[in-house]
N, CA, C and O atoms as CSV, one atom per row, in Angstrom:
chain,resi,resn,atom,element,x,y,z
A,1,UNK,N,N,0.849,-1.178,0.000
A,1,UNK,CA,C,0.000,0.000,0.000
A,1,UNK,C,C,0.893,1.239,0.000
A,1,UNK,O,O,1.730,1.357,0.895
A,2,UNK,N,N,0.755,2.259,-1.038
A,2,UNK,CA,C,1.674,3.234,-0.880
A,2,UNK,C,C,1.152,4.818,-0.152
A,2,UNK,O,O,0.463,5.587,-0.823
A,3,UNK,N,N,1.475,5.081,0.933
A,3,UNK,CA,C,0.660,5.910,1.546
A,3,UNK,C,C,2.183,7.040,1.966
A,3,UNK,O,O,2.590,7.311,3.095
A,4,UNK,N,N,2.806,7.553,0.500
A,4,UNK,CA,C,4.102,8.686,0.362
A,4,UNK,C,C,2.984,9.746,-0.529
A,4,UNK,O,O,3.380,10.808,-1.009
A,5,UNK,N,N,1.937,9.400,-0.622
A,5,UNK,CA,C,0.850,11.036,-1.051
A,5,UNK,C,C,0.443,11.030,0.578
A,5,UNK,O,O,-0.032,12.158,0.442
A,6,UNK,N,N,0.247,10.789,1.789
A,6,UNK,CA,C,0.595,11.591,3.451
A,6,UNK,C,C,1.684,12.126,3.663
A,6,UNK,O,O,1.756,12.633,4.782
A,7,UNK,N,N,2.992,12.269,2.740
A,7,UNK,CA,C,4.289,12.928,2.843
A,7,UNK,C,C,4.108,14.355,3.447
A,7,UNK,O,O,3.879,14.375,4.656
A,8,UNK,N,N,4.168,15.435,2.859
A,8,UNK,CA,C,3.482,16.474,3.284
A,8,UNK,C,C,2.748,16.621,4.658
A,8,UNK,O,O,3.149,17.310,5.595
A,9,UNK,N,N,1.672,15.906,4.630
A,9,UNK,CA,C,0.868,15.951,6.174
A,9,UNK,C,C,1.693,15.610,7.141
A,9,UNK,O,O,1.664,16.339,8.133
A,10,UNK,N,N,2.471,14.654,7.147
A,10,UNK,CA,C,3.179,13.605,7.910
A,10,UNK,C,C,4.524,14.594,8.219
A,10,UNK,O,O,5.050,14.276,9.286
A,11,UNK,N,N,5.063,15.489,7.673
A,11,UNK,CA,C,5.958,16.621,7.859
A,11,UNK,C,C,5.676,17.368,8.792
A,11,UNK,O,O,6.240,17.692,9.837
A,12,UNK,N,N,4.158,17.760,8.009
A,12,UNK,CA,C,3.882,19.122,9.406
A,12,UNK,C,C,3.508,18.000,11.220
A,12,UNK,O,O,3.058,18.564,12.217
A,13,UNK,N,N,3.685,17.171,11.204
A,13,UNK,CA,C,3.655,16.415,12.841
A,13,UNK,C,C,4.781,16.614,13.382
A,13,UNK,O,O,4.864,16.764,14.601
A,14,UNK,N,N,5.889,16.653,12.548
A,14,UNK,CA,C,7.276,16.706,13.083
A,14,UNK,C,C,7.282,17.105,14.891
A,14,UNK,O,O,7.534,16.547,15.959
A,15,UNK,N,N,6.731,18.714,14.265
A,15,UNK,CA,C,6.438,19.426,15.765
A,15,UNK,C,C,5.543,19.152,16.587
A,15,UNK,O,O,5.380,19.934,17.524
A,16,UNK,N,N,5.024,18.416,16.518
A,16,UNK,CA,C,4.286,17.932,17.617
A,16,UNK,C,C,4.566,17.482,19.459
A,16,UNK,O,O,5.689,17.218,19.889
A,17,UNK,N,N,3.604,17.480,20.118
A,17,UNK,CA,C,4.592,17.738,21.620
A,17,UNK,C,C,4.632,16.073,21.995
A,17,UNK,O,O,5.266,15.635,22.955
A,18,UNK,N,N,3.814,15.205,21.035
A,18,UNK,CA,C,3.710,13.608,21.412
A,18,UNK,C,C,5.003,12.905,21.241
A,18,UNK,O,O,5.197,12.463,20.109
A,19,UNK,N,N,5.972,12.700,22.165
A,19,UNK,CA,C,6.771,11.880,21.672
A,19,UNK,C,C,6.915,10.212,20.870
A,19,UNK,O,O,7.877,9.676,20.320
A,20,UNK,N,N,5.372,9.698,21.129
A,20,UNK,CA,C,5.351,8.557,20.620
A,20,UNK,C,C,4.961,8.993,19.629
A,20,UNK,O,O,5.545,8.183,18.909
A,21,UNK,N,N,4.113,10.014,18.508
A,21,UNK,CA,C,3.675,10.200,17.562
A,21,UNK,C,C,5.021,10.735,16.415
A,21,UNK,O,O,5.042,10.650,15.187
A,22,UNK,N,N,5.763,11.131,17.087
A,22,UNK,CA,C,7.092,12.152,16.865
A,22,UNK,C,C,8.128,10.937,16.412
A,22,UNK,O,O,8.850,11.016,15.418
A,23,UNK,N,N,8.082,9.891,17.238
A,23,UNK,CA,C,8.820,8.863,16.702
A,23,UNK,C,C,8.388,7.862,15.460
A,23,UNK,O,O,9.138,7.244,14.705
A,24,UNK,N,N,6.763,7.900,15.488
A,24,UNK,CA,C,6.620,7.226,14.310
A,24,UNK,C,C,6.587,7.951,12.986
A,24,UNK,O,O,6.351,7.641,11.818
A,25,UNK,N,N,6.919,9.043,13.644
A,25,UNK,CA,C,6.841,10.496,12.333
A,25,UNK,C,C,8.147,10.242,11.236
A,25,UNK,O,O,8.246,10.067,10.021
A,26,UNK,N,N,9.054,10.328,12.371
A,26,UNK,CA,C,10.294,9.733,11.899
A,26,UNK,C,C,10.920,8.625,11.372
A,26,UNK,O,O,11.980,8.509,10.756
A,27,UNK,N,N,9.831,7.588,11.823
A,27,UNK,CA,C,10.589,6.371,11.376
A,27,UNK,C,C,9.822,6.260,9.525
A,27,UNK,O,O,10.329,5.767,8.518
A,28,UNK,N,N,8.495,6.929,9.708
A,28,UNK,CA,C,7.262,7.046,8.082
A,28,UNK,C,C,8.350,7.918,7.514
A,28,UNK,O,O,8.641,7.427,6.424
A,29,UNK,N,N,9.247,9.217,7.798
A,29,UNK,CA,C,9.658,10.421,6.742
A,29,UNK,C,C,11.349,9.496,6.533
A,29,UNK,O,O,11.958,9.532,5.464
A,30,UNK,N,N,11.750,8.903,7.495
A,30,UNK,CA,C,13.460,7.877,6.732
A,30,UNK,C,C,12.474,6.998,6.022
A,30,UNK,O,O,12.831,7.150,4.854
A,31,UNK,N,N,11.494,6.204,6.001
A,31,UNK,CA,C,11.331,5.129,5.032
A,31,UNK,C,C,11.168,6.039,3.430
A,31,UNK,O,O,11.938,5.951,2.473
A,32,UNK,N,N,10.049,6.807,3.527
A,32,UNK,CA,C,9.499,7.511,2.379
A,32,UNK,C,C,10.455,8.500,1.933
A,32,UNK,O,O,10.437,8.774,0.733
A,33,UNK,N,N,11.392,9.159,2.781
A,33,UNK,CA,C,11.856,10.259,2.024
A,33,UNK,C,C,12.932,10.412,0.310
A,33,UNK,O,O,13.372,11.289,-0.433
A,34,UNK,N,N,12.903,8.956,0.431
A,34,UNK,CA,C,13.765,8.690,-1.033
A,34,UNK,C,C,12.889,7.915,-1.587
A,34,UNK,O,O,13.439,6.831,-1.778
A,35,UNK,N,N,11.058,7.884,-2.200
A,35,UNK,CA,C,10.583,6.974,-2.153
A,35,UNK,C,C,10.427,7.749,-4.155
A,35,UNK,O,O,11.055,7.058,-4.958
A,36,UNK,N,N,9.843,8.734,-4.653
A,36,UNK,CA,C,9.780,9.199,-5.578
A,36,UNK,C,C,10.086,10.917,-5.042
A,36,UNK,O,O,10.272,11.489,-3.968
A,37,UNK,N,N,9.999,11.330,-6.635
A,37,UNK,CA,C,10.148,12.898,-6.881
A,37,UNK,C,C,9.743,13.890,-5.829
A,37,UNK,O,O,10.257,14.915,-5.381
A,38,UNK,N,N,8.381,13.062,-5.541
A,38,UNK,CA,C,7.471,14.546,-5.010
A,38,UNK,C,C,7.604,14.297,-3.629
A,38,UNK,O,O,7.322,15.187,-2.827
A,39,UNK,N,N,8.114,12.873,-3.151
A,39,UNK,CA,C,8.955,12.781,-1.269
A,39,UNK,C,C,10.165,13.544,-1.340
A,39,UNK,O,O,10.544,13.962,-0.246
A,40,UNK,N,N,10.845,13.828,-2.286
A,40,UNK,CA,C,12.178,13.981,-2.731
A,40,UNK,C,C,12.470,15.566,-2.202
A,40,UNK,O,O,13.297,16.010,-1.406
A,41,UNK,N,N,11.448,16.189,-2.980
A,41,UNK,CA,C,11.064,17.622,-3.136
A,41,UNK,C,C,10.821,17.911,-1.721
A,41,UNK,O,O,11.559,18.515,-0.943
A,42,UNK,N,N,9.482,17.299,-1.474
A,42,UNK,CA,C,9.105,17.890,0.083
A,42,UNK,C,C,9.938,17.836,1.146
A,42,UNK,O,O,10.019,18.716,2.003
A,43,UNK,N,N,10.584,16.795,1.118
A,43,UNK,CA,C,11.640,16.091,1.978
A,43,UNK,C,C,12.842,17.653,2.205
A,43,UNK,O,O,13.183,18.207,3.251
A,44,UNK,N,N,13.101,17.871,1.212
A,44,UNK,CA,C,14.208,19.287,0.690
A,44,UNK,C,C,13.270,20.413,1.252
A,44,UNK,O,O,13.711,21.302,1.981
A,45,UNK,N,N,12.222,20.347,0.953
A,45,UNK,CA,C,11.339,21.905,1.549
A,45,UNK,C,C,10.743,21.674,3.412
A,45,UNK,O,O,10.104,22.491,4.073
A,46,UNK,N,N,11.113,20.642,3.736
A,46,UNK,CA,C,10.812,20.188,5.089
A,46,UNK,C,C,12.035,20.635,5.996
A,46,UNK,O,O,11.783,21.341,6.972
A,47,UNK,N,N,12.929,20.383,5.816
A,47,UNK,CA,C,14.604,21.027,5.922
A,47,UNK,C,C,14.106,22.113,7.748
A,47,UNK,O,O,14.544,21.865,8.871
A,48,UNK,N,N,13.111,23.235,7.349
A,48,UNK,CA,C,13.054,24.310,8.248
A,48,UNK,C,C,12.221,23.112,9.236
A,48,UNK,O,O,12.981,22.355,9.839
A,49,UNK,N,N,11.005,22.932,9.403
A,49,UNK,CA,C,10.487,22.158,9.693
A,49,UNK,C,C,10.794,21.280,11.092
A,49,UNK,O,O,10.290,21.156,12.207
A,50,UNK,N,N,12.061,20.692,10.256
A,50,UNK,CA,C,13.167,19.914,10.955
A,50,UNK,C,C,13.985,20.612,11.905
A,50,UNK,O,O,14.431,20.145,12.953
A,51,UNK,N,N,14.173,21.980,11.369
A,51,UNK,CA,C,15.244,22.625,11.984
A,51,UNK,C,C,14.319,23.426,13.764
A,51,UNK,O,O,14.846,23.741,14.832
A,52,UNK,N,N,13.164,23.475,13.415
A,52,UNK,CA,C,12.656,23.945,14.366
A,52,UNK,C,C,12.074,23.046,15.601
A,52,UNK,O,O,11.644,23.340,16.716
A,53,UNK,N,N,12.238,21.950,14.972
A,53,UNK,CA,C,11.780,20.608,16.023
A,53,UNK,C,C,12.884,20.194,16.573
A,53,UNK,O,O,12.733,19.409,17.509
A,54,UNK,N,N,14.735,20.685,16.070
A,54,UNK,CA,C,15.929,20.368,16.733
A,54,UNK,C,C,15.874,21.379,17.874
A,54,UNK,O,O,15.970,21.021,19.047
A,55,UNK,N,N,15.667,23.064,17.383
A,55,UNK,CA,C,15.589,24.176,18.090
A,55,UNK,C,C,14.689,23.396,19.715
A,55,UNK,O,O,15.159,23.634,20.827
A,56,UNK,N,N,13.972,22.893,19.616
A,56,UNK,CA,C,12.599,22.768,20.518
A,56,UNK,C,C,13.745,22.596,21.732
A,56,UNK,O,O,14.962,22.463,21.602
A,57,UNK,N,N,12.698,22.659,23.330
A,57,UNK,CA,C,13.114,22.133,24.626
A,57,UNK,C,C,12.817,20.637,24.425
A,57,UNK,O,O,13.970,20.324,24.129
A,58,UNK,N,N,12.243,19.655,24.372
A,58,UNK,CA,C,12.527,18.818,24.589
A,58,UNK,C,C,13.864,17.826,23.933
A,58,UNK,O,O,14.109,17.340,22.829
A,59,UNK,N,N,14.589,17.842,25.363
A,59,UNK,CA,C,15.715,16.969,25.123
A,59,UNK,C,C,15.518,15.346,24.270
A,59,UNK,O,O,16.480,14.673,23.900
A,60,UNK,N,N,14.482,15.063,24.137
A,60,UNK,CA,C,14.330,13.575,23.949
A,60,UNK,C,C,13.919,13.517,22.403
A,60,UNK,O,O,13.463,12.531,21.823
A,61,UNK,N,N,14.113,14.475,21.989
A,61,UNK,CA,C,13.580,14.758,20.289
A,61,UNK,C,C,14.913,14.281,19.517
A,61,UNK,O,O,14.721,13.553,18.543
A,62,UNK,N,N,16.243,14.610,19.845
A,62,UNK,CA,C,17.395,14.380,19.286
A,62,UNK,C,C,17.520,12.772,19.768
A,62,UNK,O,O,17.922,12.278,18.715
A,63,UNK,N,N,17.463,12.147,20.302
A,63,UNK,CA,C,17.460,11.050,20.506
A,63,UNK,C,C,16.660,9.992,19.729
A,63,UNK,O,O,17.018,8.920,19.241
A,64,UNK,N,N,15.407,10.645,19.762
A,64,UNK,CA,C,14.572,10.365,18.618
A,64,UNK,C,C,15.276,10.081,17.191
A,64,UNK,O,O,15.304,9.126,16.415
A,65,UNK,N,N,15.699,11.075,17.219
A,65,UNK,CA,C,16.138,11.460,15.679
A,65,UNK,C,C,17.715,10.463,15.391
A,65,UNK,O,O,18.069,10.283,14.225
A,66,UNK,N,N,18.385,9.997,16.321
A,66,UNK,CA,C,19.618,9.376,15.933
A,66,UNK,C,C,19.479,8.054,16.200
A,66,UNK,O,O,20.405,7.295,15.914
A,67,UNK,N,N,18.345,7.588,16.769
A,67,UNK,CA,C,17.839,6.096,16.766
A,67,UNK,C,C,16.883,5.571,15.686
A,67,UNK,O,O,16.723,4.398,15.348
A,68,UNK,N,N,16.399,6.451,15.307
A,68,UNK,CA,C,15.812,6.312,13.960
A,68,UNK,C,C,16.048,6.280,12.239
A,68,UNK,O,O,15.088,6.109,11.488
């Protein structure tokens, strides 16, 4: 089932304050993000996105992010 047309939606969760939702965010945007063109693209325009969910207080977001 190919569900990389939720790419986009599935970006804007990044920031979210759920850490269990935050982790499966991450593990859906590494599977899909090299999946075709238009993951490819968003993936590149998600960049800030990303950068503001590193910025965040919670310590447990980077951890997130290097186990995933």
């Amino acid at each position: 089932m190919d569900v990389s047309a939720y790419f986009p939606d599935v970006v804007k969760l990044v920031i979210c304050p759920s850490v269990e939702l935050k982790h499966y965010v991450y593990l859906y945007l590494t599977h899909y993000c090299d999946y075709n063109e238009s993951c490819r693209e968003n993936a590149l325009l998600s960049v800030n996105t990303f950068q503001q969910d590193m910025a965040g207080k919670n310590p447990v977001c980077p951890l997130l992010r290097s186990h995933t």
